[in-house]
Backbone as CSV, one residue per row, in Angstrom:
resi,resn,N_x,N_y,N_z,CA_x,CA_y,CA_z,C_x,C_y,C_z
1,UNK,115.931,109.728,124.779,116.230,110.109,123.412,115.915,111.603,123.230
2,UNK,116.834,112.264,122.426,116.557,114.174,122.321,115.721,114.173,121.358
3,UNK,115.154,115.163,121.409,114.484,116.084,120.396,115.252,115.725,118.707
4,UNK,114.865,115.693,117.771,115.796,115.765,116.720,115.283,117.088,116.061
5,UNK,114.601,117.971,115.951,113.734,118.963,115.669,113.362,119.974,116.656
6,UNK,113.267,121.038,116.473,111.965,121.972,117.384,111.396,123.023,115.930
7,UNK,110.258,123.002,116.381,109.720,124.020,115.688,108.815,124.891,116.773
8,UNK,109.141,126.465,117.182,108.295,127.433,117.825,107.150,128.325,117.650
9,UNK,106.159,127.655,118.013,104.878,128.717,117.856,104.145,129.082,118.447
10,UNK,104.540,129.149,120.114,103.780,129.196,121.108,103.491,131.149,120.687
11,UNK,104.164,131.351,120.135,104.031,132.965,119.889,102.888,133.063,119.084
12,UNK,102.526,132.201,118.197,101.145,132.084,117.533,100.120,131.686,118.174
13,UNK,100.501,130.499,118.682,99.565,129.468,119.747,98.846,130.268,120.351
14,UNK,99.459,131.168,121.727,99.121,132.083,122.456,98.259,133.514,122.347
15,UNK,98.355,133.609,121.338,97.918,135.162,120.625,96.613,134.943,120.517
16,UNK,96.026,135.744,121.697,94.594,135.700,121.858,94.028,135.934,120.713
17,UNK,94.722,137.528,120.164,93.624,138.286,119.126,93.365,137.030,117.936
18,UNK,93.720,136.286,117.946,93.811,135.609,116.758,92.763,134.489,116.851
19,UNK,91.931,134.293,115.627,90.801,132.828,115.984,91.307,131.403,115.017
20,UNK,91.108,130.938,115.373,91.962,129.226,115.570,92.090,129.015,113.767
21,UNK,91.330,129.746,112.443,91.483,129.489,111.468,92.746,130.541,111.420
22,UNK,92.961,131.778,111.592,93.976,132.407,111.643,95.476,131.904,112.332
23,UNK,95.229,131.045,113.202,96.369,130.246,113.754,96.836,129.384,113.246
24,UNK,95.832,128.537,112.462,96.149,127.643,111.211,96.986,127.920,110.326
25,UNK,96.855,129.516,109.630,97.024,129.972,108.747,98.664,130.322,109.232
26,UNK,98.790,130.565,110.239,100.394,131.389,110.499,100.890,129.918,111.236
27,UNK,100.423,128.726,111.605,101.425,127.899,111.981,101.987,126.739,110.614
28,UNK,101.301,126.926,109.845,101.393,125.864,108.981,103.199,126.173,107.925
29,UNK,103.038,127.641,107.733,104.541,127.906,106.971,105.860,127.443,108.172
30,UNK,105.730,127.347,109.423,106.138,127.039,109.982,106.691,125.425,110.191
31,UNK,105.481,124.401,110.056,105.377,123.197,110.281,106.102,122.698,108.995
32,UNK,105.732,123.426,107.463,106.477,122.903,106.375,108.034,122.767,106.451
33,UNK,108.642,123.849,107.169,109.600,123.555,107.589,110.603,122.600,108.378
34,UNK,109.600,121.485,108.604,110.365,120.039,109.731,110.316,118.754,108.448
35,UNK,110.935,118.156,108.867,111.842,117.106,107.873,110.948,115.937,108.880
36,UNK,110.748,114.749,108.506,110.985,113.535,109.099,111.092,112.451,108.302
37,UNK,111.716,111.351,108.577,111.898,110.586,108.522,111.278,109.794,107.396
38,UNK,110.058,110.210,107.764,109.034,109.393,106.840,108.330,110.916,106.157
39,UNK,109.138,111.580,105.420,108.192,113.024,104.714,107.091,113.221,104.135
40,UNK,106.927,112.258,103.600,105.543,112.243,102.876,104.296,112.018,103.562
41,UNK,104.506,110.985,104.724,103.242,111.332,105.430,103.066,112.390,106.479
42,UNK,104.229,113.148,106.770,104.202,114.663,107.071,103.699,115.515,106.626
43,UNK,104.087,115.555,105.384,103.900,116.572,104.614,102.130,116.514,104.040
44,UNK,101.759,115.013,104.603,100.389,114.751,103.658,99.579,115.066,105.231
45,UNK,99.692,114.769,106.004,98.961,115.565,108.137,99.345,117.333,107.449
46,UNK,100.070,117.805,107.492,100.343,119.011,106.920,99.484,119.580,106.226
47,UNK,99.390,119.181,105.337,98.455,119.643,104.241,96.707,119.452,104.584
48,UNK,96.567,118.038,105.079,95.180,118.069,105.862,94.859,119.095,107.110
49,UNK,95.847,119.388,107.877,95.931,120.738,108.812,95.288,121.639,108.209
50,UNK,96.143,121.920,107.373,95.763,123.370,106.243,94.265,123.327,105.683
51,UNK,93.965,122.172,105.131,92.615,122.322,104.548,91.465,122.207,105.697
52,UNK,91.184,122.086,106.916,90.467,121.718,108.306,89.445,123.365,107.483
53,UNK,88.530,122.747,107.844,87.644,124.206,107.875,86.616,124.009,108.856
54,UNK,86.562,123.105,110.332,86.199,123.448,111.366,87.277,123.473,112.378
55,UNK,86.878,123.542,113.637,87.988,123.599,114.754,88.201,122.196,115.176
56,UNK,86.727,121.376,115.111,87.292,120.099,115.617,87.894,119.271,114.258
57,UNK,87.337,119.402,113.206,88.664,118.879,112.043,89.975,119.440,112.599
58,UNK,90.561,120.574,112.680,91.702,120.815,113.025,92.176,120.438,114.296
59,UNK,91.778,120.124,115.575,91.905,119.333,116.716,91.920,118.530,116.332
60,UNK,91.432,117.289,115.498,91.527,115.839,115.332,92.936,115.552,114.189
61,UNK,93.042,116.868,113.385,93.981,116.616,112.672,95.668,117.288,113.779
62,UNK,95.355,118.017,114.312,96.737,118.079,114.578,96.667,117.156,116.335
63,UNK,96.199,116.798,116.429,96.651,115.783,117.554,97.445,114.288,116.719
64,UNK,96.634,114.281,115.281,97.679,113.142,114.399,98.839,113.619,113.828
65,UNK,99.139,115.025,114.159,100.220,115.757,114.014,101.363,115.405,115.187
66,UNK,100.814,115.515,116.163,101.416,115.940,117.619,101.599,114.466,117.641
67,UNK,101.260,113.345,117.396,101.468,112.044,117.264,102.745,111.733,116.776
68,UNK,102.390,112.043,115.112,103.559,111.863,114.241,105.226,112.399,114.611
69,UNK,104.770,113.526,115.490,105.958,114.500,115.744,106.248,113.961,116.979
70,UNK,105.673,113.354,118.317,106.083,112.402,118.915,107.469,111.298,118.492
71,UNK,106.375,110.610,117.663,107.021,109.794,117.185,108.753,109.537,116.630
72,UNK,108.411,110.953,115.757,109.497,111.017,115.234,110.776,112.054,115.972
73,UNK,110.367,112.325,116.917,111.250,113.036,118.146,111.464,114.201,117.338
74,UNK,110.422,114.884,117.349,110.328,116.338,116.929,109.025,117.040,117.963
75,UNK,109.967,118.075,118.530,108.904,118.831,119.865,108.338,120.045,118.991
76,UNK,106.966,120.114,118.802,106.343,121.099,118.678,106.206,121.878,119.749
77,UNK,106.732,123.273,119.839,106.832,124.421,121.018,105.622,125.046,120.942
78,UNK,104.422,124.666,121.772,103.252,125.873,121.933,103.425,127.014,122.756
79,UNK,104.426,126.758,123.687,104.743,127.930,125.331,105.380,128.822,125.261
């Protein structure tokens, strides 16, 4: 089954100078941008992304990201 989505941020991902709340901050206008299926609980992982104010809140929340986007055959691009 393809991709139905991509969204690219390995250009953020990657960017050393940057510390993981700042990466938050520039991937998230990005992520608002994907549609699925089921939007609302997208849009509601989304929004918990955004509010993370440690690193492992934000690791635990976007791996239920990287789940959802699994799921719904949408490839998040980190590379």
């Amino acid at each position: 089954m393809a991709w139905t989505q991509t969204v690219k941020i390995g250009h953020i991902w990657k960017d050393e100078t940057l510390g993981w709340q700042e990466i938050r901050d520039a991937v998230i206008p990005h992520l608002r941008r994907l549609k699925g299926d089921d939007f609302g609980n997208l849009e509601d992982i989304i929004d918990e992304l955004a509010e993370t104010t440690t690193v492992g809140e934000f690791d635990t929340v976007w791996g239920f990201l990287y789940d959802y986007a699994d799921a719904e055959r949408i490839w998040i691009d980190v590379f």
